[in-house]
C-alpha positions in Angstrom: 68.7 47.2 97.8 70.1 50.8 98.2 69.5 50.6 102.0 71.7 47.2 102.7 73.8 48.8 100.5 74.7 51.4 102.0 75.6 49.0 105.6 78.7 47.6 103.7 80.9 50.3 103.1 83.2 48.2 102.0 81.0 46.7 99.1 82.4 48.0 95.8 84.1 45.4 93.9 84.0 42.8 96.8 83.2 39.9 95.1 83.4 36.9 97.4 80.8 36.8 100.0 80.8 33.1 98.6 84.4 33.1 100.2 83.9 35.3 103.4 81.3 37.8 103.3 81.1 41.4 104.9 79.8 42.4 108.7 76.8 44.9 108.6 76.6 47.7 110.1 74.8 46.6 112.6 76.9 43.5 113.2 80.5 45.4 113.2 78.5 47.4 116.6 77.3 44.6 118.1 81.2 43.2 117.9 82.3 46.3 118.8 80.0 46.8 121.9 81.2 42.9 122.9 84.9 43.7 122.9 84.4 47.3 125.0 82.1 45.0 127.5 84.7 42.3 127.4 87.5 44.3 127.7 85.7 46.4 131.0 84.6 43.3 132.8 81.2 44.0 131.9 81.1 40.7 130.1 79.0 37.8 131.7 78.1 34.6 130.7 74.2 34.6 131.3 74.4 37.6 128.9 76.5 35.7 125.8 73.7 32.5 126.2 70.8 35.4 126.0 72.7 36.3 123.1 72.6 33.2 122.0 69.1 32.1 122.0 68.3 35.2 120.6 70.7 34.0 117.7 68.8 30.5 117.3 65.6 32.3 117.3 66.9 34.0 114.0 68.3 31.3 112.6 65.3 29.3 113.0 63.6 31.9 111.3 65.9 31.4 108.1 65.2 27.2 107.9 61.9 27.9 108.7 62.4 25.0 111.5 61.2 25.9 115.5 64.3 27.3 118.0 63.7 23.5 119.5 64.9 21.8 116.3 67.6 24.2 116.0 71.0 23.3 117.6 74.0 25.4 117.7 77.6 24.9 116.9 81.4 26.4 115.5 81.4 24.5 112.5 79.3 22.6 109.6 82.1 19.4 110.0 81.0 18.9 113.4 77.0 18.6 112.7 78.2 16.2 109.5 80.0 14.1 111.8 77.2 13.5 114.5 75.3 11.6 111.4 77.9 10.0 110.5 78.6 8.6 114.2 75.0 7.5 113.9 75.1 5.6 111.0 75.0 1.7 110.9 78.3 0.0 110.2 78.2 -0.5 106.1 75.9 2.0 105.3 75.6 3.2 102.5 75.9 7.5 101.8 75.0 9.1 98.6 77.2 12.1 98.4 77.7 14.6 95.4 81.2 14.1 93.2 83.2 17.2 94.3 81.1 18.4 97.4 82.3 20.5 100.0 84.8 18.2 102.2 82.8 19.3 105.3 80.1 17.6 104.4 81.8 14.5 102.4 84.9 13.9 105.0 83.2 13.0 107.9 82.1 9.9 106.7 84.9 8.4 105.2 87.2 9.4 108.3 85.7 6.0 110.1 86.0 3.7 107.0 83.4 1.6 107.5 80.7 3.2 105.8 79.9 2.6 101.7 80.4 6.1 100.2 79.2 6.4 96.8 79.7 9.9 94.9 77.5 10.9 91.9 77.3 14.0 89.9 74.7 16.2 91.1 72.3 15.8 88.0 72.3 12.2 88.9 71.7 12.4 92.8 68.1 11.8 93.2 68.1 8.8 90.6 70.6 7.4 92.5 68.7 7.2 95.8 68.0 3.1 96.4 66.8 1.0 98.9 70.0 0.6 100.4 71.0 4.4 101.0 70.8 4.8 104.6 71.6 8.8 104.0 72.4 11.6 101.5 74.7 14.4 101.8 74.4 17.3 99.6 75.1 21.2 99.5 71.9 23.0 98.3 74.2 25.1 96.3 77.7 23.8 95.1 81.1 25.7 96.3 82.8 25.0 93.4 80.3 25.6 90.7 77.4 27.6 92.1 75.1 24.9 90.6 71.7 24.7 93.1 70.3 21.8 93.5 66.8 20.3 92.5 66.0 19.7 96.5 62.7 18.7 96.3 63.4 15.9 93.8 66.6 14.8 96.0 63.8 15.4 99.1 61.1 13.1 97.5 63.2 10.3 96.5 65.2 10.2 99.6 61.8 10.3 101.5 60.4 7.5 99.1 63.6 5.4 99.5 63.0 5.8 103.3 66.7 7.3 103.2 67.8 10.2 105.5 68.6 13.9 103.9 71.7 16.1 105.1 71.8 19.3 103.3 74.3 21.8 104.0 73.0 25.3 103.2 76.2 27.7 103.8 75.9 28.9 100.2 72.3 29.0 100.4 71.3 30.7 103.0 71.3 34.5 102.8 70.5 34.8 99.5 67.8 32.7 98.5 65.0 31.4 100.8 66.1 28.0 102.5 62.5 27.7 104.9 61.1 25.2 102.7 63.5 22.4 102.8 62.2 19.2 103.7 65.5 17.3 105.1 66.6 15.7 108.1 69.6 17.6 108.8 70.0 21.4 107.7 73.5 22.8 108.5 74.8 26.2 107.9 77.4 28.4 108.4 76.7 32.1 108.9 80.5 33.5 107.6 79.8 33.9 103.7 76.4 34.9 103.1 75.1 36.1 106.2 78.1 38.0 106.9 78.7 36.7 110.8 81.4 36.1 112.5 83.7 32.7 111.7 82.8 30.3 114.5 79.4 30.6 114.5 77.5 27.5 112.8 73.7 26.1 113.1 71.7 23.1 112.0 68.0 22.3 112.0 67.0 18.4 113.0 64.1 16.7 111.9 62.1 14.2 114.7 63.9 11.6 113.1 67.5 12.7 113.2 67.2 14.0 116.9 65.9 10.3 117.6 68.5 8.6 116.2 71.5 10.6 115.9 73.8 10.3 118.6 75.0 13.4 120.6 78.3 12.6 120.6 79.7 16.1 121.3 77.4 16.2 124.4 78.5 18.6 127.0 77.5 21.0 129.2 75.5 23.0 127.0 74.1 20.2 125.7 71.6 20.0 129.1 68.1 21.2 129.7 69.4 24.1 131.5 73.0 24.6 131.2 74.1 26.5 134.5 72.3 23.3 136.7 73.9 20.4 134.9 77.1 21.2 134.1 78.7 18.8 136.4 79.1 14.8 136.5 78.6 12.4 137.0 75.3 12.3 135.5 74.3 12.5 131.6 72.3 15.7 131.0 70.2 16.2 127.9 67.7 18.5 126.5 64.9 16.6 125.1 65.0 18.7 121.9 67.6 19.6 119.6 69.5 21.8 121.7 71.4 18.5 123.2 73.6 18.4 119.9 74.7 22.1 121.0 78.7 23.0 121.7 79.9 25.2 124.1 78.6 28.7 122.2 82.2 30.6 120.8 80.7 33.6 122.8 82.3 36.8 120.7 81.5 35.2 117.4 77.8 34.6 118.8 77.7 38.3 119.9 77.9 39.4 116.4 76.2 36.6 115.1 72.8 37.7 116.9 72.6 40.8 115.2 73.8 39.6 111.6 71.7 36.6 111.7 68.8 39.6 113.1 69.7 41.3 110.1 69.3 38.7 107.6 65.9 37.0 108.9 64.4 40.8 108.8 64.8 40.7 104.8 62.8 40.0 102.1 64.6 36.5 100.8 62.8 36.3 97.4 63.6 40.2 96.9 67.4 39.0 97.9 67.3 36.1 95.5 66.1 37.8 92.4 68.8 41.2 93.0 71.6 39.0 93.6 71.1 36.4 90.4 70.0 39.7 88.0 73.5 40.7 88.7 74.9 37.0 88.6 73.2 37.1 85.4 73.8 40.3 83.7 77.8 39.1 84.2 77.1 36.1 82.6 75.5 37.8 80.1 78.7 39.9 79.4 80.2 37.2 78.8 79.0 35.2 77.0 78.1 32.6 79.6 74.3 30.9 80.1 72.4 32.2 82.5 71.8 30.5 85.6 69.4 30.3 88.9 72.5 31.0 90.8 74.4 34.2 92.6 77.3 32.3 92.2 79.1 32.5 88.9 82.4 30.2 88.1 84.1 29.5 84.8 87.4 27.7 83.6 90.2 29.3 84.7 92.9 27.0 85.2 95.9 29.1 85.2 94.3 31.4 87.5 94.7 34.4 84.5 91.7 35.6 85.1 91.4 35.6 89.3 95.1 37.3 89.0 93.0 39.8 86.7 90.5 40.8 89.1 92.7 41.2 91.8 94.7 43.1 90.2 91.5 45.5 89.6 91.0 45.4 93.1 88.2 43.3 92.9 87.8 40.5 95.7 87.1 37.0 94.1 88.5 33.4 94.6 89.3 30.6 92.9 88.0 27.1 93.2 89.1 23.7 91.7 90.9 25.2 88.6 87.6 27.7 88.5 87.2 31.5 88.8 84.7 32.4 90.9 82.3 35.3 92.1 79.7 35.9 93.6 77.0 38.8 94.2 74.9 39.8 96.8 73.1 43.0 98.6 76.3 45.2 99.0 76.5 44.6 95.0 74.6 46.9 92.1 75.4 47.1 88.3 78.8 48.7 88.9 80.2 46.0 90.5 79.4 44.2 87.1 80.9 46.6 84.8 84.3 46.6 87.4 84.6 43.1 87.2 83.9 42.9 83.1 86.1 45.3 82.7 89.2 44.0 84.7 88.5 40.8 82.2 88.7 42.0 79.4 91.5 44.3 80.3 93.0 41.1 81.4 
């Protein structure tokens, strides 16, 4: 990993791409190159939707889905809210105790769904007859727990139920083509280091024939720049009629970090960021773990105020310490952040 090491000069002792993440080299240019065209009037808005569909081409890269399944968006919410639009009045949805609110929120917001919440050990036992849809993070915010997704996938499909899984702290680090789901939703901030603002989801034939595009507009159409006027409806056939007008700037840099990141060996990603996950945990004293994300008990935030105080970047999470490791990270970063603990 010395080579996407060396894009993040900012790496040592940064912590938290579970939080925020870092801009590549080659994504700080492209951002770079979109403000000097911006700010020249070189700017055009044919160029940013190139940009784009460049983007979606990546991105469908990292679900393993087509670009035609892929939609795109600003934020994970918004994808979690067209299924829950969709669902039948008194459905049921399974969700995970202590999920991510993005993907728990939107469907008690209406209050006429039955939202149950289960801990994650439980979820796929907990799949009936009656669940109409489950919403689960592949890995958990507040815990870095990953879940067993092809158990949750096999009884959902067995149940006939629908899958939502939101892969923000998944994708990036460990390989997310595989997922059998009806709904894949990510944002590339944290782990794939883009811009904030730029969010994508992959739909399965089922969800693009029953979910309703509810945030239709007019990059929702077929072709954009012909239907973007009333008063007629105009959808793409495919997945692209859930899109939102495209946050251009955060798109610009999105392209070449999402570039980046579908351009890496994911396995090779996967097993350098858990051996240093692991080698902390190690340290001490905590069990090891399939996970890049480490949290532990920390509910007077002595040990976060220890890091920091280091100058090592790490959060905090439901009365949790958190951090996390990825490609700008090697075995330094461990002994910084065991150190500043133990110091502490």
């Amino acid at each position: 990993m010395h080579r996407e090491r060396a894009r993040y000069p900012s790496g040592r002792g940064y912590l938290a791409a579970c939080t925020l993440g870092l801009p590549a080299d080659v994504t700080r240019a492209a951002v770079r190159r979109d403000l000097d065209a911006w700010a020249s009037g070189r700017a055009s808005a044919p160029a940013y939707s190139a940009s784009l569909e460049r983007a979606r081409g990546h991105a469908s890269t990292l679900l393993g889905a087509r670009p035609e399944q892929v939609a795109t968006g600003s934020q994970a919410s918004v994808f979690t809210a067209l299924a829950a639009a969709s669902a039948p009045r008194a459905a049921e949805v399974l969700c995970v105790d202590g999920d991510f609110s993005s993907i728990v929120a939107p469907f008690l917001a209406g209050g006429d769904l039955r939202v149950r919440h289960v801990p994650l050990h439980a979820l796929a036992d907990e799949i009936g007859p009656s669940t109409w849809l489950v919403s689960t993070s592949l890995v958990q915010s507040a815990t870095g727990e990953v879940l067993d997704a092809a158990s949750v996938s096999s009884a959902a499909h067995d149940a006939g139920a629908l899958l939502l899984l939101d892969t923000t702290q998944a994708t990036g680090w460990m390989p997310t083509t595989d997922l059998e789901a009806d709904l894949i939703l990510c944002h590339a901030y944290k782990w794939l280091g883009a811009p904030r603002g730029a969010a994508f989801a992959a739909f399965s034939d089922r969800a693009l024939a029953e979910f309703t595009p509810i945030t239709a507009g007019w990059y929702s159409g077929a072709d954009p720049w012909t239907s973007c006027y009333g008063p007629d409806l105009h959808l793409a056939a495919d997945a692209t009629r859930f899109d939102v007008s495209p946050a251009w700037h955060a798109w610009a840099g999105a392209e070449a970090a999402l570039g980046l990141a579908a351009s890496l060996d994911m396995a090779g990603v996967q097993a350098h960021d858990v051996g240093l996950a692991n080698a902390f945990r190690e340290r001490l004293a905590i069990a090891a773990s399939d996970s890049a994300i480490v949290t532990w008990t920390d509910a007077d935030g002595g040990d976060l105020a220890a890091l920091s105080a280091a100058g090592i970047t790490a959060s905090g999470r439901a009365g949790r310490a958190r951090v996390a490791f990825h490609v700008w990270n090697d075995e330094e970063d461990v002994e910084l952040a065991v150190r500043a603990l133990r110091r502490g």
